[in-house]
C-alpha positions in Angstrom: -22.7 -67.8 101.1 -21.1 -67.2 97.7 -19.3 -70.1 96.3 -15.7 -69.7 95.1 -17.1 -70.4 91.6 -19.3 -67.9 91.8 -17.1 -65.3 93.9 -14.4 -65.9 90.4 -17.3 -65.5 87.6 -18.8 -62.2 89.2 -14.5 -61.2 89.5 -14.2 -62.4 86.1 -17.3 -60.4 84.7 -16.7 -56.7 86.6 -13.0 -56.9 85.5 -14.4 -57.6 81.9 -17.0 -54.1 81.9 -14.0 -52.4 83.8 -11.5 -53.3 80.8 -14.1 -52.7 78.2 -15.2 -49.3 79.9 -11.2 -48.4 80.5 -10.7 -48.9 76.6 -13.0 -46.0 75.7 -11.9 -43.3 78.3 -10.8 -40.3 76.6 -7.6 -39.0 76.6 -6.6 -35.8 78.9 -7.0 -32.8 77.1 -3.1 -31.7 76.1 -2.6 -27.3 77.3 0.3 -25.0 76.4 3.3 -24.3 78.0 2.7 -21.2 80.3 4.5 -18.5 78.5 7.9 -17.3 81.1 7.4 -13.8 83.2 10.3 -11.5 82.6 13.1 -11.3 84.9 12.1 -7.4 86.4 9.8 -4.7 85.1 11.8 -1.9 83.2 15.2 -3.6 84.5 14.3 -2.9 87.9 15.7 -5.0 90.6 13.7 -3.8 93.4 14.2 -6.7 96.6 10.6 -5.2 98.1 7.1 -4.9 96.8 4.6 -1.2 97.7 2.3 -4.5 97.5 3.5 -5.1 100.8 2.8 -2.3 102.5 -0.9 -2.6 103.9 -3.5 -0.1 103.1 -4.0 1.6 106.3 -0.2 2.4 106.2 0.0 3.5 102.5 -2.7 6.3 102.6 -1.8 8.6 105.5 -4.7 10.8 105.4 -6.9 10.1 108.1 -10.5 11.2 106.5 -9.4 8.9 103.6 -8.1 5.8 105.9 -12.2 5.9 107.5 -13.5 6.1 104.1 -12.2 2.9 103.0 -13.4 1.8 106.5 -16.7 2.3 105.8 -16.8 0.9 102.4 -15.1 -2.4 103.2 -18.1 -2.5 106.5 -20.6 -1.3 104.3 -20.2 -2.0 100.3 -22.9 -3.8 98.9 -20.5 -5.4 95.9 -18.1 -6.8 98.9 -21.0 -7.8 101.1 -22.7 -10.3 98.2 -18.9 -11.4 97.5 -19.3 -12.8 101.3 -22.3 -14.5 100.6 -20.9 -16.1 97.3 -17.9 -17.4 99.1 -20.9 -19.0 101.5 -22.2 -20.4 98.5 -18.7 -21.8 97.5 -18.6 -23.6 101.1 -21.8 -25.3 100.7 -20.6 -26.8 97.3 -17.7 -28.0 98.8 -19.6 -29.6 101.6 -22.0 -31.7 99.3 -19.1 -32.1 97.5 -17.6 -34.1 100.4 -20.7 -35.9 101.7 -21.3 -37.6 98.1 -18.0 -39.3 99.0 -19.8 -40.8 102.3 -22.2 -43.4 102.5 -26.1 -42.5 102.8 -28.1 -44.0 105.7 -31.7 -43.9 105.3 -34.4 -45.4 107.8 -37.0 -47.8 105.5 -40.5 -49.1 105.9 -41.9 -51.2 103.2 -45.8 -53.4 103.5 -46.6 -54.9 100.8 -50.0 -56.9 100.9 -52.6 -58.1 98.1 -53.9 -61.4 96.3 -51.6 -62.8 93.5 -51.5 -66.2 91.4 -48.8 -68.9 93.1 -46.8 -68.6 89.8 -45.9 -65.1 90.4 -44.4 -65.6 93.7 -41.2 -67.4 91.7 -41.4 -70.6 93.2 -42.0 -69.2 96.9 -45.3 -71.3 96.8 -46.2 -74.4 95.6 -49.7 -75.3 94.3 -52.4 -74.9 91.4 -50.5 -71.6 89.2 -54.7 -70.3 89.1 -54.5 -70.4 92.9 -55.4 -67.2 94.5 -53.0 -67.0 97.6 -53.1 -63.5 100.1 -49.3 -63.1 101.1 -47.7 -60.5 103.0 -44.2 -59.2 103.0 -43.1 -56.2 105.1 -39.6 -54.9 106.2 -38.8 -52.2 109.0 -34.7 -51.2 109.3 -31.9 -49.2 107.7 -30.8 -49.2 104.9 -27.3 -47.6 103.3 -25.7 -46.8 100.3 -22.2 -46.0 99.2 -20.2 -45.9 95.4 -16.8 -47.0 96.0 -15.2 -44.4 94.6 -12.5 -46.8 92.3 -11.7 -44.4 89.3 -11.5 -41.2 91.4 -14.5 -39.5 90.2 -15.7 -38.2 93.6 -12.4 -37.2 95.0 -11.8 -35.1 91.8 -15.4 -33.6 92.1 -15.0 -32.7 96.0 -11.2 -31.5 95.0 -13.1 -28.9 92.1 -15.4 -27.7 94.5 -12.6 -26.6 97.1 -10.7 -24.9 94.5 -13.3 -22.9 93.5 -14.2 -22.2 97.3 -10.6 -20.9 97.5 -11.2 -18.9 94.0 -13.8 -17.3 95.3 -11.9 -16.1 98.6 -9.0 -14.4 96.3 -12.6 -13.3 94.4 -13.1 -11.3 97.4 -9.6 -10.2 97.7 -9.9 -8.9 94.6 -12.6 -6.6 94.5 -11.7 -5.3 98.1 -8.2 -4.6 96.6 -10.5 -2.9 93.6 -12.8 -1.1 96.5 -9.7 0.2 98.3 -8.3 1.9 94.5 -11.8 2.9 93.6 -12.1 5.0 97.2 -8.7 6.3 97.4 -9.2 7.5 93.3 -12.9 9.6 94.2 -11.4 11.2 97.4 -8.4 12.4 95.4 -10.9 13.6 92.1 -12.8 15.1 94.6 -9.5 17.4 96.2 -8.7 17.6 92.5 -12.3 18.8 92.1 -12.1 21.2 95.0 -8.8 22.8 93.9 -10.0 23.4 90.6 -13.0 25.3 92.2 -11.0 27.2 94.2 -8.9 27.9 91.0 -11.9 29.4 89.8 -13.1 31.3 92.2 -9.8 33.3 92.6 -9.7 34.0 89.0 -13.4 35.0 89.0 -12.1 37.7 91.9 -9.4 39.2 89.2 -11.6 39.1 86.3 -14.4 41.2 88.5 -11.4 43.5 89.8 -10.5 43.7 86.3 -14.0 44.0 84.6 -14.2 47.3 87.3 -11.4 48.5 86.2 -11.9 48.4 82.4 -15.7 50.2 82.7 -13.9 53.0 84.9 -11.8 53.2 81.9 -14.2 53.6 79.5 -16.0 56.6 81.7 -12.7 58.3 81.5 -12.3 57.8 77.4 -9.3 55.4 77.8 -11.5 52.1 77.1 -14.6 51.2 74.8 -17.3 49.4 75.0 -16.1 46.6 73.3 -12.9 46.2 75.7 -16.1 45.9 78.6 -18.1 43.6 76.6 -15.0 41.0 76.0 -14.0 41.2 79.9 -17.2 40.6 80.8 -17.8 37.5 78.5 -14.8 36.3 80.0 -16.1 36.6 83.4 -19.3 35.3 82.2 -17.3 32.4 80.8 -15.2 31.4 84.4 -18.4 31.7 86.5 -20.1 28.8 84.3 -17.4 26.6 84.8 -17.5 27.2 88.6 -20.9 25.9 88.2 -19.9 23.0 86.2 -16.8 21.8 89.2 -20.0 22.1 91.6 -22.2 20.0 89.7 -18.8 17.4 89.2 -18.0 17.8 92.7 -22.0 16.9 93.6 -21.9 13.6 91.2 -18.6 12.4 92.8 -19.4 12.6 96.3 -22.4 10.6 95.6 -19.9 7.8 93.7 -18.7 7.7 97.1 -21.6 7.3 98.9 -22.4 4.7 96.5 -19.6 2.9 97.3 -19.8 3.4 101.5 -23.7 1.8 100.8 -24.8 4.9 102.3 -27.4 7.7 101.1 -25.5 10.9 99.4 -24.7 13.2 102.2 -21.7 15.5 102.4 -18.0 13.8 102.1 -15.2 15.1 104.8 -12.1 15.8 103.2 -8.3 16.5 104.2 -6.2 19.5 102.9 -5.9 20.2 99.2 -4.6 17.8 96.8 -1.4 20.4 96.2 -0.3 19.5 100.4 -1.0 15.5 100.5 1.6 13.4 100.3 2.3 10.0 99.0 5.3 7.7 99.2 8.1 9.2 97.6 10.0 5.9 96.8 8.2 3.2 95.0 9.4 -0.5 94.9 7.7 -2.9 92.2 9.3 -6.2 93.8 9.8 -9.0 91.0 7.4 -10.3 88.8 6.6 -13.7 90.4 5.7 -11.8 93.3 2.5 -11.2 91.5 1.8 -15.2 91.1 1.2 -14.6 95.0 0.2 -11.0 95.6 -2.5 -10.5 93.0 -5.6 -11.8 94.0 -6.9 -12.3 89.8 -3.5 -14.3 89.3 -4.4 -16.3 92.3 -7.8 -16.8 91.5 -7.5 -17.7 88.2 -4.6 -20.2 89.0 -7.3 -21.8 91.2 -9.3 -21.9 88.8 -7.2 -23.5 86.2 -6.7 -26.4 88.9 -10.3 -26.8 89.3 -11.2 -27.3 85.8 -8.5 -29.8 85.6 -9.8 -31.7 88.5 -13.2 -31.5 86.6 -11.9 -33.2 83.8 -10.1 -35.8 85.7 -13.9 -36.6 87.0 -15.4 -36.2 83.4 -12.8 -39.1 82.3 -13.8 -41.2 85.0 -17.3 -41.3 84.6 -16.4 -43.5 81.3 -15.9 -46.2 83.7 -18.2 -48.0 85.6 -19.4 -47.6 89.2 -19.6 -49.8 91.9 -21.9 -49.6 94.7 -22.6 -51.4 97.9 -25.9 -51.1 99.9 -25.8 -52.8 103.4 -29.0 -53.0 105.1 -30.1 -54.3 108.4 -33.5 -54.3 110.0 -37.1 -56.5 110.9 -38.9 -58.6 108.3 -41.8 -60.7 108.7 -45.2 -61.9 106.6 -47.4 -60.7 109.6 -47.1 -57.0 111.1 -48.3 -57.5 114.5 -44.9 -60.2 114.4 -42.9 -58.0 113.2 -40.8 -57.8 116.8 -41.3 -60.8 118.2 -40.2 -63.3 116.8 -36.2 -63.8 116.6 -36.8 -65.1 112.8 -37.7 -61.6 112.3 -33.9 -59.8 112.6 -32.3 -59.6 108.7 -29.5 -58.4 107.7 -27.2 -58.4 104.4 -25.7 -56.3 101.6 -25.9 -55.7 98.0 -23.3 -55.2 95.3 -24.2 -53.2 92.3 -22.1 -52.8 89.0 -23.3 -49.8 86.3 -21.7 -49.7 83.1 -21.9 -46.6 81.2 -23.1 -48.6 77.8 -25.9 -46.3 76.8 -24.9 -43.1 77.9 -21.5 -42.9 75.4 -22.6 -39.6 74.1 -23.6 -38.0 77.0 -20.2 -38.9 79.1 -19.0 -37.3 75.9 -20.4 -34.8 75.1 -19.6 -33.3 79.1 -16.1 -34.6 78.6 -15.9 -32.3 75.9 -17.4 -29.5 77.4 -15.3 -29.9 81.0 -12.4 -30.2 78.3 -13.3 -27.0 76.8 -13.8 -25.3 80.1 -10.3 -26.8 80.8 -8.5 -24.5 77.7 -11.1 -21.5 78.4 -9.6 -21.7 82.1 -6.1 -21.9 81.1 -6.0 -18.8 78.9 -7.9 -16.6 81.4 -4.9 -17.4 83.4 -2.2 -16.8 80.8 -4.2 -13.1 80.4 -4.7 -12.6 83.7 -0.3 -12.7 84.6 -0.1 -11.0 81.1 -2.7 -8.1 82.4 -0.7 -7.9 85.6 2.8 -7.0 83.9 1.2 -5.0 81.8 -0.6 -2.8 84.9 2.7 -2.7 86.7 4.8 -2.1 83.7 2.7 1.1 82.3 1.9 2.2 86.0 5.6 2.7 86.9 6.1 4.6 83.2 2.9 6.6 84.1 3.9 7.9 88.0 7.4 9.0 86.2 6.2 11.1 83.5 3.4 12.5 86.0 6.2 13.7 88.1 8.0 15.4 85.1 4.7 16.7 84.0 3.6 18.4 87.3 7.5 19.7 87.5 6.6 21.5 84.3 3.2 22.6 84.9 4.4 23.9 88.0 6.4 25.8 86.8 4.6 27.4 83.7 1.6 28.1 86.5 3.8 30.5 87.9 5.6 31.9 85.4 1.6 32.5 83.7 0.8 33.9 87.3 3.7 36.5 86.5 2.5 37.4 83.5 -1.2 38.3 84.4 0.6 41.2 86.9 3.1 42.1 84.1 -0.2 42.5 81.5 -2.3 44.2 84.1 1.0 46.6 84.6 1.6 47.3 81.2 -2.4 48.0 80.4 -2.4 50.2 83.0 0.3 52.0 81.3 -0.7 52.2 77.9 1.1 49.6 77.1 -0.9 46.4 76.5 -4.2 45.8 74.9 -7.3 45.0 76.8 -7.0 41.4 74.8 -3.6 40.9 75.7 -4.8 41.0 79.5 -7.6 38.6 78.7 -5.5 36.0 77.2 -3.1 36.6 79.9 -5.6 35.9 82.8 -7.2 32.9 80.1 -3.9 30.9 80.2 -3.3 31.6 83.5 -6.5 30.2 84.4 -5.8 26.8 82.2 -2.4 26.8 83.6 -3.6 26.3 87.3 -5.7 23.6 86.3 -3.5 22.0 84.4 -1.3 21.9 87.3 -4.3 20.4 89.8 -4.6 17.8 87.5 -1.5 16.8 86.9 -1.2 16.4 90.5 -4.3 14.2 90.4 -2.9 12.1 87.8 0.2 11.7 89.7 -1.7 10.8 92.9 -3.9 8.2 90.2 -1.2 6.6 89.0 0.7 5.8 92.7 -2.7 4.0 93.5 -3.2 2.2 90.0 0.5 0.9 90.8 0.1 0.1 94.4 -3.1 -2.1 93.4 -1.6 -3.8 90.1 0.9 -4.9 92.4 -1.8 -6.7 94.8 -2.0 -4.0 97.1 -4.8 -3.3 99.3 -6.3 -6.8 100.1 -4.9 -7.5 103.7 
């Protein structure tokens, strides 16, 4: 038993390390205000977000809709996300146990000849006597820091964050996945309209290469005319080869992304006939605080760090431990269980000061604290990056719509002009060139067009994910 003078000198001498300690805890490192999110993008004042609208409802073409099936069963990237977030967990759980106390089962014998004076007083006699002693101990023993300064709460409060973090990690790149698919399967109809494109004008310029050598047996053609209609032809049947090579390299970027070997891709009606949602709602800003899984995983993030540095500051203080213990103790082993004299029990009160290790506590104060303001501006770019995405997005599917209006539109007024050329050739009218170049722009006009429409079909699915689309 403690008496009360002793019980107020150890009180005395903890509060005195604890005050000494407390004096040199660093301050909390000071951040920024967060910089204010605009009221609506582009003066919109949409109620709704196309965020909302899940994935499987937003693409309507069925080939498409078990594509991204198959990648979120099957991609590699998402599957190792899963195993992070497992990772995560187990942080967070050894997190939590440090905060419990540790039990561990003990066995201690300790046997040999030593000099009386080295037992401290436990026996009397000549200090050159030789005396065989014995001392062994069989129980439990545990351990526990009393968590006083909130060190280990803040560490087991980090490591949940982070698990959360790296949930909305996984959120993000299957929101990422989901864009990725959707933008190959529409290159790829892009890809196969473009072929198609090319095929049909290969057809013309054979019809016309026939027609321009006939011409030249009957005098009205040289064999220049045949040489430049055939280079042309030449020309278009490369780059038929070139949108099969293009359409071979994407169809394995699928694969890729469905973990599965390269083998042929099933695909839906032509890029010209699909159909995407006509109206498009971009919701408010602070919906992306919540729909954005980067926004949200950065904002965990941020709160993390913080919690780190709330730990960092504590470990300036010192630590107090207790270590019950409870178990059999005797001089002689084959005793060890019989005697009642054998049964101990106690505990033990332990006080570490940091007085040595200043510069370490430091120097990780610093670096937590550093972490801290490295933390707080990936957040601040992260809501910046998302206003951004929506903001140029919504600029981008408008002037895609104008543009595909217009290329529409000179596509058929070119297509016109390859039978007015062909007409007035025939008639003695036109030049051989002047049907080249007509069947030349034609050509260009017709992709054009395909890839407006692939851009326009790009930039609905660039908007739909900057706006956290895709994740649920």
């Amino acid at each position: 038993m403690f008496s009360t003078t002793s019980t107020y000198k150890y009180l005395f001498i903890f509060l005195l390390l604890a005050f000494t300690s407390s004096c040199k805890v660093a301050a909390p490192p000071e951040l920024p205000a967060l910089a204010d999110m605009p009221a609506s993008f582009d003066e919109r004042t949409d109620s709704t977000s196309l965020g909302d609208i899940s994935w499987k409802e937003f693409f309507n073409d069925p080939h498409l809709v078990q594509l991204i099936d198959q990648a979120l069963e099957n991609n590699q990237d998402l599957l190792m996300a899963v195993q992070r977030i497992e990772v995560a967990r187990a942080n967070y759980v050894a997190a939590s146990g440090r905060m419990l106390p540790s039990l561990d089962a003990r066995f201690r014998a300790r046997s040999g000849n030593i000099y009386n004076n080295q037992l401290n007083g436990t026996i009397y006699g000549d200090r050159n006597t030789v005396t065989q002693t014995q001392n062994h101990f069989l129980g439990l023993q545990s351990t526990w820091e009393v968590d006083l300064w909130g060190r280990l709460k803040n560490q087991k409060k980090a490591a949940y964050l982070r698990f959360m973090a790296s949930e909305h990690g996984q959120h993000l790149l299957t929101t990422t996945l989901v864009a990725e698919v959707a933008r190959l399967y529409y290159d790829l109809l892009a890809l196969d309209n473009e072929l198609e494109t090319i095929e049909r004008n290969i057809e013309l310029q054979e019809n016309a290469l026939e027609i321009i050598r006939i011409q030249k047996i009957g005098g009205r053609a040289t064999e220049l005319a045949v040489q430049q209609f055939h280079a042309q032809l030449l020309r278009t049947q490369s780059r038929g080869f070139e949108k099969r090579q293009q359409i071979v390299e994407t169809e394995n970027q699928l694969n890729l992304l469905l973990g599965r070997f390269p083998q042929p891709i099933a695909r839906g009606e032509s890029i010209l006939k699909q159909h995407l949602p006509e109206v498009v709602e971009a919701g408010v800003p602070s919906d992306l605080l919540l729909r954005r899984p980067d926004i949200r995983q950065a904002e965990l993030q941020l709160l993390a760090a913080k919690a780190n540095v709330a730990s960092a500051r504590a470990a300036f203080l010192p630590a107090f431990t207790i270590t019950p213990y409870a178990g059999f103790h005797t001089r002689h082993l084959p005793s060890l269980f019989n005697t009642p004299q054998s049964l101990v029990f106690g505990f033990l009160g332990g006080l570490t000061a940091p007085i040595f290790q200043q510069r370490q506590i430091r120097t990780d104060f610093d670096r937590t604290a550093a972490l801290n303001q490295e933390a707080f501006h990936a957040y601040q770019k992260s809501i910046l990056t998302g206003y951004q995405e929506v903001s140029t997005n919504l600029q981008k599917l408008e002037n895609y719509r104008q543009a595909y209006t217009l290329r529409e539109q000179e596509a058929e007024v070119l297509t016109n002009a390859v039978s007015t050329s062909n007409d007035l050739f025939m008639a003695g009218y036109a030049s051989y060139l002047e049907v080249i170049t007509a069947q030349g722009n034609v050509l260009e006009a017709e992709l054009g067009k395909a890839n407006a429409r692939k851009e326009l079909f790009m930039a609905v699915i660039d908007l739909y994910r900057s706006l956290g689309g895709g994740w649920e």
